[in-house]
N, C-alpha and C positions, 0 to 999 in steps of 0.2 A: 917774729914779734907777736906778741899778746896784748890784745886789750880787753878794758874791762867796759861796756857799754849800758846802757840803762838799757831795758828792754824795751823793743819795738813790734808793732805788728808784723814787720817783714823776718823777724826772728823765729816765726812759726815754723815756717817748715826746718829748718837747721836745729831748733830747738827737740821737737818733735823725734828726729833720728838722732839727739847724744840724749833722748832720757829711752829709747827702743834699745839703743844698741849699750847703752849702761843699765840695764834693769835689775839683771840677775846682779852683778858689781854690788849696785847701790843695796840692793835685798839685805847682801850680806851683814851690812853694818846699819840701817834705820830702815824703818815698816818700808815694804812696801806699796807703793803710790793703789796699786789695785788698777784691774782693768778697765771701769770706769775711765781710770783716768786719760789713757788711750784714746779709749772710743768717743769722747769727749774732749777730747785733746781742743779744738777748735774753741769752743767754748769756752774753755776751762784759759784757755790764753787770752781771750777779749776780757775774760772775768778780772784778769789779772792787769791787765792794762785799764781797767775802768778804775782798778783797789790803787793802783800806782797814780793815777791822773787828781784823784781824790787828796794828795798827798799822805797817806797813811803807809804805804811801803813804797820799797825802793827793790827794782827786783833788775838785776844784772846777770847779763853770760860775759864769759871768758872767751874771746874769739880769736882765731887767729887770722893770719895775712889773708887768706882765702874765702874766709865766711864761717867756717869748720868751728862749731862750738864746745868746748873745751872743760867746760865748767859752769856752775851759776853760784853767784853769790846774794843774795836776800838780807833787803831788813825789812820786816816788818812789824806792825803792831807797833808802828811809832806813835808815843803820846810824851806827855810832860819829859822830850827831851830825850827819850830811852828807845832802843827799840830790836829787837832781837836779830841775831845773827845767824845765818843756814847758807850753807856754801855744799857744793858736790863736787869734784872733777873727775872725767874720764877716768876708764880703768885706764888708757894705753895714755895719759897726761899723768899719772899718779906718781910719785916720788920726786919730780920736776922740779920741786920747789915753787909750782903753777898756784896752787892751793893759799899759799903762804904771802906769795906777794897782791896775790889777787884779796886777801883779807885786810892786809894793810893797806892797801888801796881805798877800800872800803869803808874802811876803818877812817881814814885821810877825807874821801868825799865826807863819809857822815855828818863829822865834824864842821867841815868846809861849807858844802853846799846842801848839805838839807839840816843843818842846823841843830843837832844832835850832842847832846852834852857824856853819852855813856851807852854802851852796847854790853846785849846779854847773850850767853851762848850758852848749852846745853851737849853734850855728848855722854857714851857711852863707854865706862871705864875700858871696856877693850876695844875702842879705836884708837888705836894707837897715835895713827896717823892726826887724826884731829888732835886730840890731845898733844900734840906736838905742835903743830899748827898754832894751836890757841894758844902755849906758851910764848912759841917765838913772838907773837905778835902783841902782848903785854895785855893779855886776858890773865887776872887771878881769879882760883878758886873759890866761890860763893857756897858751894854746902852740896850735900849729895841727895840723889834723889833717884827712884825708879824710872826708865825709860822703856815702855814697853814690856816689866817684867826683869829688865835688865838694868845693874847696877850703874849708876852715873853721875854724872859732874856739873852743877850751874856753874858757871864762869862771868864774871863781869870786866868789862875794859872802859875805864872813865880816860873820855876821849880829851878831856882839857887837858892833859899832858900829851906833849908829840904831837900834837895837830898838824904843826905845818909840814912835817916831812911822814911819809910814806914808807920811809925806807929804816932799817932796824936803828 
């Protein structure tokens, strides 16, 4: 079983080993975080729980029965209602359909419990996987745009449709 949880400070350390042991994975498809982000790792997690306490993001992992973190899901730059979309999962969690429902999930809180009328997302025409993702879960295309040099896709999902259920 999988849940999707708001982030906690006890999330450090399990957070910490799936963004070490997913780096090269994640490289592949958006920048990478930089060593910074490691060595700062501590830091850079209270930073994110002061941004989340604030109410302006909402920052979630994918955990399973054990503690083992799975994935993150993110919104942030929440304002008038909107607020953007950033999900990862594990290389060895990838094709699972983990990704997918972990978005609708998301997608379902947003709505629900932080009060959110519409979410934005962003990828890169060759991830495929996302770009699947963001279909299944009623993201349409917004217009394209450079991602690091690489071609890519705004997506938007106005959450007043579907709110109450989570599921397709």
């Amino acid at each position: 079983m999988h849940r999707l949880e708001l982030l906690r400070p006890d999330h450090a350390p399990a957070l910490l080993t799936f963004e070490r042991e997913n780096r090269a994975y994640f490289a592949a498809s958006v920048p990478d975080r930089g060593d910074p982000y490691f060595s700062g790792f501590d830091a850079r997690h209270a930073a994110l729980l002061a941004e989340q306490a604030a109410g302006r993001d909402f920052f979630h992992v994918l955990a399973n029965d054990v503690g083992e973190i799975l994935g993150r899901v993110n919104l942030v730059d929440a304002a008038d209602g909107e607020a953007e979309l950033g999900y990862r999962i594990a290389q060895r969690a990838a094709g699972q359909g983990l990704a997918t429902a972990a978005v609708r999930e998301a997608c379902h809180l947003a709505a629900t419990e932080y009060g959110l009328t519409a979410l934005r997302a962003v990828t890169t025409l060759d991830n495929t996987g996302s770009l699947t993702v963001l279909a299944r879960t009623g993201f349409l295309p917004a217009g394209e745009l450079l991602v690091d040099d690489r071609p890519g896709r705004r997506f938007t999902r106005d959450l007043r449709e579907r709110t109450a259920d989570p599921t397709p």
